[in-house]
N, C-alpha and C positions, 0 to 999 in steps of 0.2 A: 621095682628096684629103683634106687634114690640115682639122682644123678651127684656126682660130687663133685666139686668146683675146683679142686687143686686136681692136677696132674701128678703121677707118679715124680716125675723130677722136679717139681718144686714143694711138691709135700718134702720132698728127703731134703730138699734147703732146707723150707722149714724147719725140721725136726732137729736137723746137726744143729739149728740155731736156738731152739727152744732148748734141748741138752746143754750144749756148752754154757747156756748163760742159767744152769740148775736148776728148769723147765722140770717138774715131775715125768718119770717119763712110765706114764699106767700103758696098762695093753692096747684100751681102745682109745688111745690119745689121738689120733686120727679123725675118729670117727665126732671125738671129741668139737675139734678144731671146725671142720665142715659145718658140725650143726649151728656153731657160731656163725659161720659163712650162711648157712640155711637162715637163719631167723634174722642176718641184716638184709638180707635181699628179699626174703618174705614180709616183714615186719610182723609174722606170727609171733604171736607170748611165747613163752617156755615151754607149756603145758599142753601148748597144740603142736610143738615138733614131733615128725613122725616118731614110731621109738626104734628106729633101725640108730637114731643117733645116740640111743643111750636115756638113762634118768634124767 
């Protein structure tokens, strides 16, 4: 199981802020968001993110 780096109450900032300013808003936009968070704090490529975070 991945650890995720936002909390419930600041992902939901996040997201009202990512919507309001016409942020796509797909299903797994979350999981989206973290694997960015994943690969600054890792410095893995793309291609080695777990795939819990998606393509």
């Amino acid at each position: 199981m991945l650890r995720l780096l936002l909390s419930d109450e600041r992902w939901s900032k996040l997201r009202e802020m990512l919507l309001h300013n016409a942020i796509y808003n797909k299903r797994d936009l979350r999981m989206t968001v973290e694997g960015m968070l994943y690969r600054m704090r890792t410095g893995w490529p793309w291609r080695d993110l777990p795939k819990a975070f998606g393509k």
